[in-house]
N, C-alpha and C positions, 0 to 999 in steps of 0.2 A: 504494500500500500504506500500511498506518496503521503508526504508530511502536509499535516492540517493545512489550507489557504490562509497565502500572508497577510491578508484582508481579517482576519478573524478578531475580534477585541472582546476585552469584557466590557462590559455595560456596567449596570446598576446594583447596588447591592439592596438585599433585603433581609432589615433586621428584627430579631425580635427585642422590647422594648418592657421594663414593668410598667412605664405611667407617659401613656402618650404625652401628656401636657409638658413634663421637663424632654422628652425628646424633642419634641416640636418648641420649644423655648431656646434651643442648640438648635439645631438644624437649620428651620426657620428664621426663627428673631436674631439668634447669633451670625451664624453663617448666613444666612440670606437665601437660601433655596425659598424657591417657590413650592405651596400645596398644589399641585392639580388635580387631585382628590381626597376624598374624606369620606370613608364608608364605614365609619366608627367606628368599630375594633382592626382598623387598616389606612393608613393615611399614605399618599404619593407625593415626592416633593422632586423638583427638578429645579435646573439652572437654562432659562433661554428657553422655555417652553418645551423641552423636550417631555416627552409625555411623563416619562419620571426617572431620574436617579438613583435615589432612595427610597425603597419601602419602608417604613417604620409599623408593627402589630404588636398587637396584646392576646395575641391569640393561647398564647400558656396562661394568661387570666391577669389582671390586673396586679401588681406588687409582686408577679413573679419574684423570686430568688435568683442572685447574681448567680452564673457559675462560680464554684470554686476556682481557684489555682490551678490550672494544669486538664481544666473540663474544656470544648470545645462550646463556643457560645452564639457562633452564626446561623441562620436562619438559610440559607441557600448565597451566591454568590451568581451571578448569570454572566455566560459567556455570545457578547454580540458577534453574528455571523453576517456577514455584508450580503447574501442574498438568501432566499428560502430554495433555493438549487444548492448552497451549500449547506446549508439546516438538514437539508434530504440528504446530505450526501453522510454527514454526524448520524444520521439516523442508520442509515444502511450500515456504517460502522460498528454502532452498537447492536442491530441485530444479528450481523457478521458474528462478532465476539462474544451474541450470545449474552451480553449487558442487561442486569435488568434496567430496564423503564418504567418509573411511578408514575409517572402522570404524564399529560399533554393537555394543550389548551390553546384554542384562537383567543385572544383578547382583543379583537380589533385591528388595536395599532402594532402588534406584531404576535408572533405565533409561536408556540414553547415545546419543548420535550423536559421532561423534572426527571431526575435521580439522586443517587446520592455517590458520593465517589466512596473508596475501601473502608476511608476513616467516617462514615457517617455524616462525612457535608454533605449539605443541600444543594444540588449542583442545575442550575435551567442553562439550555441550551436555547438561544432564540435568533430570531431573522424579525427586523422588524419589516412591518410593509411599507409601502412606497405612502409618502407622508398624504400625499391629494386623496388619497381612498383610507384615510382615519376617521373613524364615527367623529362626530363634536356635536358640543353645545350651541345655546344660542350665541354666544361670546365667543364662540369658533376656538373656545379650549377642546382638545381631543379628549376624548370619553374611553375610559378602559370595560370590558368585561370581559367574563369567561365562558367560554363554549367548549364545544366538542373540537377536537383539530379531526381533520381526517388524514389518517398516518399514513393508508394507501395513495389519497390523491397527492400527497407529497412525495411518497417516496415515486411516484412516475416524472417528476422533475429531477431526479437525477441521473 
């Protein structure tokens, strides 16, 4: 097999948080990211409109517990693929090798494969779409949700 395409970058991270309000007091008020959503126990923040950067959740429940020392404390980590021809081709890889695959999902403004790597990271592989075909608001912010992906019509683009 030939090495990953040099186009390939990570993207955004997504974390888990115990009390959205001091994440978003950092994130937000500190640094200056922008929300471009907010579906309550999940909030998206980006720089320059991109649909988001950072995920920030509460999804282990509010006042979570910090990891220990030496525990792993990330939520997933995503790696952006500069087309969904190379998204399909990461896909063909992992069913090559037989990799399991947790999840998948259209969100609109780009399209996912979820696993987790040896050590238990949360690992999204994704292609965003071509920006003119993003759901939006009245305010022409792009709108995120989660669908079915269909893994066979992808995997026929590679």
């Amino acid at each position: 097999m030939s090495a990953i395409h040099p186009g390939t970058r990570i993207g955004h991270v997504h974390l888990t948080v115990s009390d959205l309000a001091s994440a978003l007091r950092f994130y937000r008020d500190i640094l200056g990211f922008e929300v471009t959503q907010d579906a309550g126990s999940v909030v998206f923040l980006s720089a320059g409109g991109y649909h988001h950067h950072i995920g920030l959740n509460v999804w282990s429940g509010k006042g979570a517990k910090r990891p220990e020392d030496g525990h792993i404390g990330l939520y997933h980590y995503a790696i952006l693929y500069p087309t969904r021809k190379e998204l399909a081709d990461a896909l063909r890889r992992l069913l090559a090798a037989q990799y399991p695959i947790e999840g998948s999902a259209d969100h609109g403004v780009s399209q996912a494969l979820y696993l987790k790597d040896p050590d238990g990271n949360g690992v999204e592989l994704y292609a965003d779409m071509p920006e003119a075909q993003w759901p939006r608001d009245a305010r022409g912010k792009a709108l995120m949700h989660t669908r079915p992906l269909d893994l066979k019509r992808l995997l026929r683009e590679s």
